[in-house]
C-alpha positions in Angstrom: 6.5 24.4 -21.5 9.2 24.7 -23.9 11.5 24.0 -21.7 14.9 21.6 -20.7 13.9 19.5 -17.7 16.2 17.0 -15.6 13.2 14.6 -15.0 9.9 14.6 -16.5 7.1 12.8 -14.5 4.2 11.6 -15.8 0.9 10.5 -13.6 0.4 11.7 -9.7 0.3 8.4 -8.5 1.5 7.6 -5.1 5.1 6.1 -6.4 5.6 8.9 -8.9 4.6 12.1 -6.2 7.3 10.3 -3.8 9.9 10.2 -6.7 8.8 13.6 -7.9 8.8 15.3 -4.3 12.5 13.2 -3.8 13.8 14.5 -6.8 13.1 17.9 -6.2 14.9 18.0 -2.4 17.8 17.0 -4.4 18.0 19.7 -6.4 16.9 18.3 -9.8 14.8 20.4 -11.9 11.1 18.4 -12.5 8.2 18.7 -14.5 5.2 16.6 -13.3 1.7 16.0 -15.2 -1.1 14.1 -15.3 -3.5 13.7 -18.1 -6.5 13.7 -15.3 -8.1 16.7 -13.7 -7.3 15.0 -10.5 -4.5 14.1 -8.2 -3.4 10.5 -7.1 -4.2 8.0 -10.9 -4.9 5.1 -9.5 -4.3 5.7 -5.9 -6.9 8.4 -5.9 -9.8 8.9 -3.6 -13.0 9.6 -5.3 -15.3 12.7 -4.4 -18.4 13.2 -4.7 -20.2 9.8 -4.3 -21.6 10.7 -7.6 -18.3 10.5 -9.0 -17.7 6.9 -7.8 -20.9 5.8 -9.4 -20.2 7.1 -12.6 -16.9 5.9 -12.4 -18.2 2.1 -12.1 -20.8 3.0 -14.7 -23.5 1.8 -12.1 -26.8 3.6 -13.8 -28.3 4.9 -10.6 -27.7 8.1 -8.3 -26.8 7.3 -4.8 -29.9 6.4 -2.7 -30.8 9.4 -0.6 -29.8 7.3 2.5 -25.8 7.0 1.7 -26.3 11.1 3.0 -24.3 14.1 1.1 -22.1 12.8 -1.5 -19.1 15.2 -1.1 -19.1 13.7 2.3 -17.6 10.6 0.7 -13.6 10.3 -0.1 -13.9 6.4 -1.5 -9.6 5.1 -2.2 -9.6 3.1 -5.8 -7.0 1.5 -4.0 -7.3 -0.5 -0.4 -4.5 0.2 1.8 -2.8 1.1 5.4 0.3 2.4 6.6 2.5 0.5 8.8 3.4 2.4 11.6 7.1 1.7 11.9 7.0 1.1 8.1 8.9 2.7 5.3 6.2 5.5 3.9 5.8 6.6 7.4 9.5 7.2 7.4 9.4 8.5 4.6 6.6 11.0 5.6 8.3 12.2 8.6 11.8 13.2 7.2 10.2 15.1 4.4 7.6 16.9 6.7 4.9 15.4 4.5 3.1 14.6 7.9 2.7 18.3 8.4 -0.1 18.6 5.4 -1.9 15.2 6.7 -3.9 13.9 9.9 -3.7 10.2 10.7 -6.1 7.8 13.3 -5.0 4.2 14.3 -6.5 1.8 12.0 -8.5 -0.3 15.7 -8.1 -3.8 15.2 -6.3 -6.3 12.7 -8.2 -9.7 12.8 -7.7 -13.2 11.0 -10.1 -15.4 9.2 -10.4 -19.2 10.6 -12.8 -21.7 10.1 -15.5 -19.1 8.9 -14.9 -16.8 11.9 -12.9 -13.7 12.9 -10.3 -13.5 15.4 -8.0 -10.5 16.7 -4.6 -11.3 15.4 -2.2 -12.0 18.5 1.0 -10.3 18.1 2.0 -9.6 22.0 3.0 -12.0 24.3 -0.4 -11.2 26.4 -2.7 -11.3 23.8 -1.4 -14.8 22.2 -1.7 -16.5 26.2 -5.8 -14.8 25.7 -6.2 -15.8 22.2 -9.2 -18.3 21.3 -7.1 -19.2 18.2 -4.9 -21.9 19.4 -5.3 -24.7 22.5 -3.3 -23.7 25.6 0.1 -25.9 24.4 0.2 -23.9 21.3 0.2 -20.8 23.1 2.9 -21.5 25.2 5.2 -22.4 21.7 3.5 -19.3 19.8 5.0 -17.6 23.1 8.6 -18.7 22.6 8.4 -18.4 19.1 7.6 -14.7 19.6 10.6 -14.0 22.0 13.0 -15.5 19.7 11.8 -13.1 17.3 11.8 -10.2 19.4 14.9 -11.3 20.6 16.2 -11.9 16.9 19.5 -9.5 15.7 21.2 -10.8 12.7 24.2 -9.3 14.0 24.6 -11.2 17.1 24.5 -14.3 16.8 24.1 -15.5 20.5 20.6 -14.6 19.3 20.2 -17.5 16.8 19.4 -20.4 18.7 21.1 -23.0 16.4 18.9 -20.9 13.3 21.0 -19.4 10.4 19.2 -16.8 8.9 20.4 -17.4 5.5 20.6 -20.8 5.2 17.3 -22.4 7.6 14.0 -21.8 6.2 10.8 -20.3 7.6 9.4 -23.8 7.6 12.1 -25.3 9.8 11.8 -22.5 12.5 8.5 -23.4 12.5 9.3 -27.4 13.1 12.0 -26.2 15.5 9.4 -24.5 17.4 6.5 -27.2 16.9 4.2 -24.6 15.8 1.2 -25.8 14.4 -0.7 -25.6 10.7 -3.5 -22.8 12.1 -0.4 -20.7 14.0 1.7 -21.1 11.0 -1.0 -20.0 9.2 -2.2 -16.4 10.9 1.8 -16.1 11.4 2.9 -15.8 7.6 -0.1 -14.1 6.6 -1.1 -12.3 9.4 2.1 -11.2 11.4 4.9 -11.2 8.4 1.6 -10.4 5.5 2.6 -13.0 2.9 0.0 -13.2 0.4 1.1 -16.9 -0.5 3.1 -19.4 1.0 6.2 -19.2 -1.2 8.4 -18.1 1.6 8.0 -21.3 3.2 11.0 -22.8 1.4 13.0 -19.5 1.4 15.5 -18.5 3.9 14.2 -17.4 7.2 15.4 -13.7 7.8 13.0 -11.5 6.0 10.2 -13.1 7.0 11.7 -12.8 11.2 12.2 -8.4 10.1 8.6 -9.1 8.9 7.5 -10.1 12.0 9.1 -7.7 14.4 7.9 -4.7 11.8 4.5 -5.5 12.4 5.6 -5.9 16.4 7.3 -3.0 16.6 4.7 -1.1 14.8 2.1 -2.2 16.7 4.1 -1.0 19.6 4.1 2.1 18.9 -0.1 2.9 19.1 -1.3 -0.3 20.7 -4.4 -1.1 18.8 -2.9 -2.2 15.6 0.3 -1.7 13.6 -1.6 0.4 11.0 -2.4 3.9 10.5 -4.9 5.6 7.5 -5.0 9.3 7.2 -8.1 11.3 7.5 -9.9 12.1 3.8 -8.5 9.2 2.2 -5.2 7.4 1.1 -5.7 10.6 -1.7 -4.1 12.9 0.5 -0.7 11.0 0.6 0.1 11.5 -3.5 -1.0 15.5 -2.8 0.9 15.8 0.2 4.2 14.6 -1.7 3.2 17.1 -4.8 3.2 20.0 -2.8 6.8 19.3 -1.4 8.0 19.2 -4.9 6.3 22.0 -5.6 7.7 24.1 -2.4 11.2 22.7 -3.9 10.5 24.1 -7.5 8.6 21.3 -9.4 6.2 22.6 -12.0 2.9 21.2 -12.0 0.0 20.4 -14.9 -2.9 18.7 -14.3 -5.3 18.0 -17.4 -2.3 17.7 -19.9 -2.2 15.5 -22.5 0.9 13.0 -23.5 0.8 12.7 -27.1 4.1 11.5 -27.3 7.4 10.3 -25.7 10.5 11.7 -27.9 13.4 8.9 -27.8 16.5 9.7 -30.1 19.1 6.6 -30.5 17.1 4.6 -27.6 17.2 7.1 -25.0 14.4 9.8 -23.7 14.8 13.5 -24.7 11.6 14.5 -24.1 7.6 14.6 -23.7 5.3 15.9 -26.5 2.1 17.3 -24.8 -0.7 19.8 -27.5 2.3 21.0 -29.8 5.2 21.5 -27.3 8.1 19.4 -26.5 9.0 19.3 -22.7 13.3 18.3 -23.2 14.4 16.0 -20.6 17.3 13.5 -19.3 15.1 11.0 -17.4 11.2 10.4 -17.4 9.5 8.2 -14.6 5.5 7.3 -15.3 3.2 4.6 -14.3 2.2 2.0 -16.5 -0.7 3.6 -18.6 1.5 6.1 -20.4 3.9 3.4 -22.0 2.1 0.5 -22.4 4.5 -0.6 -25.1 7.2 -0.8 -22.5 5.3 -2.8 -19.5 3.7 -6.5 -19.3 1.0 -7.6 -17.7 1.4 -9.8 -14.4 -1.6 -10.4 -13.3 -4.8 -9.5 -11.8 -6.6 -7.4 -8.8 -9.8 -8.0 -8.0 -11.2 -4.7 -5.6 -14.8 -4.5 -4.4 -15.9 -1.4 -2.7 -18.7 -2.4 -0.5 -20.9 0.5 1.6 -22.4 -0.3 4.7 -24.3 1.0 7.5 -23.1 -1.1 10.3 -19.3 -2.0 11.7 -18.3 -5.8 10.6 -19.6 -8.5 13.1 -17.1 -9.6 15.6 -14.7 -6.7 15.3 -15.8 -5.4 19.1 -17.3 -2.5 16.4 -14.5 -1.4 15.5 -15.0 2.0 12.8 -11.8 0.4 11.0 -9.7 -2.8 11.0 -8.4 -5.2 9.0 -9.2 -9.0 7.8 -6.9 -11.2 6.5 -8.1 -14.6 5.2 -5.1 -16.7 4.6 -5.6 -18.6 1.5 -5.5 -22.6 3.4 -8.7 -21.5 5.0 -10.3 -20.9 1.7 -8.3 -23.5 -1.0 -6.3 -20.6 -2.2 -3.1 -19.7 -3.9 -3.5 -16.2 -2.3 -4.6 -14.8 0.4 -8.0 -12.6 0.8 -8.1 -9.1 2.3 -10.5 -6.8 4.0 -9.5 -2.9 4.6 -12.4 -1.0 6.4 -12.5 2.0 7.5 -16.0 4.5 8.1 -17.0 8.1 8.5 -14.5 8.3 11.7 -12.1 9.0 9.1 -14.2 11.6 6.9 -14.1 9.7 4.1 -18.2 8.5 4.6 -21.4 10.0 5.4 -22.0 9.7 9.0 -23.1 6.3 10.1 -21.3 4.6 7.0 -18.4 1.9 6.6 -16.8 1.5 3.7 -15.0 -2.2 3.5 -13.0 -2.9 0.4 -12.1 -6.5 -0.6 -9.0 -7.1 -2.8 -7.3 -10.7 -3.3 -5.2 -11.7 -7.0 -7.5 -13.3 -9.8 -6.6 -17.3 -9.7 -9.4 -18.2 -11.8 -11.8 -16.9 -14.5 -14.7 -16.2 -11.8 -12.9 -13.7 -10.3 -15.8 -12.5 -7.8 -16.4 -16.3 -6.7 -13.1 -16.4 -4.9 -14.1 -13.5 -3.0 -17.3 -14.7 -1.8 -16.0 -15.7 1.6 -15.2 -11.8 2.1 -18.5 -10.8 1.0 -19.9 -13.0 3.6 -18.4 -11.9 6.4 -20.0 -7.9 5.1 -23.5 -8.4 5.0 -26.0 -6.6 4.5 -24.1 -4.5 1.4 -25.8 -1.2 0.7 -23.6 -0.8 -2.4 -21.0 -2.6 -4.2 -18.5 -1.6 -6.8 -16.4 -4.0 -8.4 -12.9 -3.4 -10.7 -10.7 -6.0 -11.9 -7.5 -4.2 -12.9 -4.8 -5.6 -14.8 -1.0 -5.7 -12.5 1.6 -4.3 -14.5 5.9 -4.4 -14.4 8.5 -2.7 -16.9 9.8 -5.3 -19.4 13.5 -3.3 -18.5 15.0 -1.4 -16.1 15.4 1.5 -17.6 18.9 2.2 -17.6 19.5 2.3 -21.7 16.0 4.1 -22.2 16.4 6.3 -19.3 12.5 6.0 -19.0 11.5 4.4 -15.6 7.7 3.2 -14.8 6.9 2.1 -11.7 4.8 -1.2 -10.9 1.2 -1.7 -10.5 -0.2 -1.4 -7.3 -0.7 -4.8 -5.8 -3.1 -6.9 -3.5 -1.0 -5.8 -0.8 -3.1 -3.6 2.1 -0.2 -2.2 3.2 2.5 0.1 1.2 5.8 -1.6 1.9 6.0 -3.2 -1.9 5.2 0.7 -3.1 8.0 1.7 -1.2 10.8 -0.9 -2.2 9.4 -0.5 -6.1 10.5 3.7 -5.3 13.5 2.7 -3.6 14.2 0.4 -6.5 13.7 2.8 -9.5 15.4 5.8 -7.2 18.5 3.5 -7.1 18.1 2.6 -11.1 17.9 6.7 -11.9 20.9 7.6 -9.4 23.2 4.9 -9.1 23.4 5.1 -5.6 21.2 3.3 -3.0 18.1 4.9 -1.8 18.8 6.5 1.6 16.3 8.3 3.6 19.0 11.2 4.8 18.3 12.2 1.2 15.0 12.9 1.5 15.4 15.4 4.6 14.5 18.7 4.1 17.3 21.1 4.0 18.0 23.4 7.3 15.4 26.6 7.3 13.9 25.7 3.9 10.3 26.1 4.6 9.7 28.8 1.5 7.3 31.2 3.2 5.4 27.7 4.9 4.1 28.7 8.5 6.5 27.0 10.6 4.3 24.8 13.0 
């Protein structure tokens, strides 16, 4: 291990297997470790059920009706991929897709009034949907042209809206749209977890919109996909390109120490050996002296033996429940999915509520998720503190990426990459960069 490194790494999370796998494609020599046996830190999936249960200290075994318990993959960490979104891109000009299998995620679906809904996002489907009163739809329906419509380089497109100056909220007035279809829009369509962006210009939350358009275009059903085994298989998947391209690997290692010298990184003391490098990336845990907390996750795995009523049965979807419908700051989310995708015993859902702590009962506010679940077999509940770097790293040269957030989707994982990959290089995050180079497959079976 004695050894000079350009970049050490330290946890397989998600965020660091990217930066890990990215760094290695261009050229730079990396050492990556983990102080768990496991892959993935807190974007692992959990196997055997045992496992989960001891995890969440629960003093039972699984009931001998929740099946085999290695036929359970359970994600810490609730989310889907967007289609058209950027880990997908990201997966396809590394060739990560090559080591994973993905299914559509079959229906995305809002919360109003106590109820369900399938989220409109198509022209059709908003002129069928129960959600709004026949005038509505015919406004939602303009609205949605304009946005499809929408290119921020022409503007014949704009329709008397600047993008950087006029708000979300006065598109909405200027297309008479009301509280309800403002409601499922922003949180639903463009996925704001609060309704901040309101009062902010309007032209990330139109690209919001036709991302979750366009990626629903591609399969039909919804804009998400979730790959088979568990969200697990996405930090592994990036580990073994890094490793194709050279990265070493140690699981089970110990980080006794980061070595600074006159404010900068030089190294990573693990059982008696100094690993030398110029720059280290990590999550959180490993420097908690160089993060703040910024806020809270609730996340409550809940096992089931039955799909979630009013989803047409759907063996995965997602729920959003804006946070007006429930006297929120934030809103509330729901990520199913079920033994369809092998991560459950045959027969079994697993739903996982997430939402950010507002108050000091943090499994009160989710009680209008849990309602919409019953019957619960099994529930496991984590609260986890969100973390951020208190700097950017560019004096320290030591990098940590952000908690994982409330988010079911991993477009805020992928700008907080893009971010720190632009912090370490100097140069904006392109995806050309991540490209494999011509014939280097290493002795891989081309397939």
């Amino acid at each position: 291990m004695d050894e000079e490194y350009d970049v050490i790494v330290l946890g397989t999370g998600l965020t660091e297997c990217i930066l890990s796998g990215i760094m290695s494609v261009n050229g730079k020599k990396v050492l990556h470790m983990d102080r768990n046996p496991y892959y993935g830190g807190e974007s692992s999936s959990i196997t055997p059920l045992e496992e989960l249960y001891k995890r969440f200290s629960l003093p039972d075994s699984p009931a001998e009706s929740m099946g085999r318990g290695r036929d359970w993959n359970v994600d810490l960490i609730p989310k889907f991929l967007m289609a058209n979104g950027q880990l997908v891109k990201m997966l396809l000009y590394t060739e990560v897709t090559r080591y994973l299998d993905f299914k559509v995620v079959e229906g995305s679906f809002v919360y109003k009034g106590g109820k369900i809904y399938k989220v409109p996002s198509t022209e059709t489907e908003a002129l069928a949907s129960n959600l709004m009163g026949m005038f509505e739809k015919r406004r939602f329906r303009k609205f949605l042209v304009f946005v499809a419509n929408f290119d921020e380089n022409d503007p014949k497109t704009f329709e008397g809206v600047d993008p950087k100056t006029t708000t979300m909220r006065d598109v909405y007035k200027k297309f008479d749209l009301g509280q309800d279809v403002i409601d499922f829009t922003g949180h639903a369509l463009a996925l704001y977890r609060t309704d901040d962006y309101l009062d902010v210009a309007c032209l990330e939350t139109i690209n919001r919109i036709k991302l979750y358009s366009e990626s629903l275009a591609r399969y039909g059903k919804s804009p998400y996909l979730y790959p088979l085994y568990g969200l697990g298989e996405l930090p592994q998947g990036f580990a073994r390109l890094s490793a194709i391209y050279g990265g070493t690997y140690m699981l089970n290692k110990p980080v006794d120490e980061i070595v600074m010298e006159d404010g900068h990184v030089v190294g990573v003391k693990s059982e008696g050996e100094v690993a030398r490098c110029k720059q280290l990336i990590c999550d959180p845990s490993y420097i908690p002296d160089r993060v703040r907390k910024a806020g809270q996750v609730i996340r409550v795995i809940c096992v089931l033996s039955h799909p979630i009523k009013n989803t047409n049965d759907a063996n995965s979807c997602q729920i959003i429940i804006p946070q007006n419908q429930v006297n929120r700051n934030s809103d509330i989310y729901v990520c199913m999915i079920s033994y369809a995708h092998n991560v459950a015993a045959q027969g079994k859902y697993i739903a996982i509520v997430s939402t950010t702590v507002e108050t000091g009962e943090p499994e009160a506010e989710i009680e209008p998720a849990l309602e919409l679940l019953e019957p619960i077999d099994q529930k496991f509940v984590a609260i986890s503190d969100l973390y951020e770097p208190t700097d950017d790293g560019t004096e320290s040269q030591v990098f940590a990426s952000s908690s994982y957030d409330a988010t079911t989707h991993f477009e805020t994982t992928c700008n907080d990459i893009k971010d720190i990959y632009k912090r370490m290089t100097g140069s904006d995050f392109d995806f050309e960069n991540m490209k494999r180079k011509q014939n280097d497959v290493f002795g891989e079976d081309e397939q």
